[in-house]
C-alpha positions as CSV (number, residue, x, y, z in Angstrom):
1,X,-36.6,38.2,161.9
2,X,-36.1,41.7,160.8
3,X,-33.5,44.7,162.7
4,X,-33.9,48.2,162.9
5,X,-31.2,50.4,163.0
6,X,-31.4,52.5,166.2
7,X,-29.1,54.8,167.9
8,X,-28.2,55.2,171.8
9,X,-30.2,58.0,171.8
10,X,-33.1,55.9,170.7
11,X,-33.0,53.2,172.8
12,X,-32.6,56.1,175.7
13,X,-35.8,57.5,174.7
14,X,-37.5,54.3,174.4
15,X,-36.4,53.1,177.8
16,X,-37.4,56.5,179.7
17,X,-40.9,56.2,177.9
18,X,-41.5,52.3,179.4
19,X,-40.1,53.6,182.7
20,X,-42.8,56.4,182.7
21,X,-45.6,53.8,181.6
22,X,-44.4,51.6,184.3
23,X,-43.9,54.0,187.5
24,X,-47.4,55.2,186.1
25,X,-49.1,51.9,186.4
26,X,-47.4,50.9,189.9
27,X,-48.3,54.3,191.4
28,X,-52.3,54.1,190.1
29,X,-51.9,50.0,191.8
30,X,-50.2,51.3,194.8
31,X,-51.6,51.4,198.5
32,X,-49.3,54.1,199.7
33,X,-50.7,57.6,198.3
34,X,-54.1,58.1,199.1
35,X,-56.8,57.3,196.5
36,X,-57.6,60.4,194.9
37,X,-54.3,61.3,194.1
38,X,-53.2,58.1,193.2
39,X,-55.6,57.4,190.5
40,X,-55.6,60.1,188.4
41,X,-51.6,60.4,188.4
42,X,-50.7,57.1,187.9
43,X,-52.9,56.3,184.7
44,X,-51.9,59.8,183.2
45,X,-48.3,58.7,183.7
46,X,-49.2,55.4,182.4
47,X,-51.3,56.6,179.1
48,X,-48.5,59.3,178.2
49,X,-45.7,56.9,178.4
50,X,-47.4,54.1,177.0
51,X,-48.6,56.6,173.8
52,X,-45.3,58.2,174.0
53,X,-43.4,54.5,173.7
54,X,-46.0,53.0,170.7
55,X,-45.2,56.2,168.9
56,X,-41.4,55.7,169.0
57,X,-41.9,52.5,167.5
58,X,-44.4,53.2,165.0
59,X,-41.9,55.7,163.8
60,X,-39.0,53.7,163.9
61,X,-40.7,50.7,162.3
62,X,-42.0,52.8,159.3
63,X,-38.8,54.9,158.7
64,X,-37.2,52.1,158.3
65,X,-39.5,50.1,155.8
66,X,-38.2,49.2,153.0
67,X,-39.7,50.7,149.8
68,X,-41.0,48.7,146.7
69,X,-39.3,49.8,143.7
């Protein structure tokens, strides 16, 4: 199994980009706000944190990489 060395700050930032992907996608599933506004909010809030979260870890995956020498 391979690490990645990541800092408080990191883990932070990943965590508040799950929590906007998540709050998205139980806000667009919700019956409590009507439908118009749900819809459109929740799966914005869902696509940018999800796109927000893969990018953190496409980034920290490939900085991290090792190199062939």
């Amino acid at each position: 199994m391979k690490s990645y060395p990541v800092t408080l700050l990191q883990i932070g930032i990943l965590s508040s980009a799950r929590a906007i992907a998540a709050a998205g996608l139980a806000l667009a599933v919700s019956a409590r706000v009507a439908r118009e506004k749900r819809g459109p909010i929740g799966w914005s809030l869902f696509g940018v944190g999800s796109i927000l979260y893969l990018s953190l870890i496409a980034g920290l995956v490939l900085r991290n990489r090792e190199r062939p020498s």
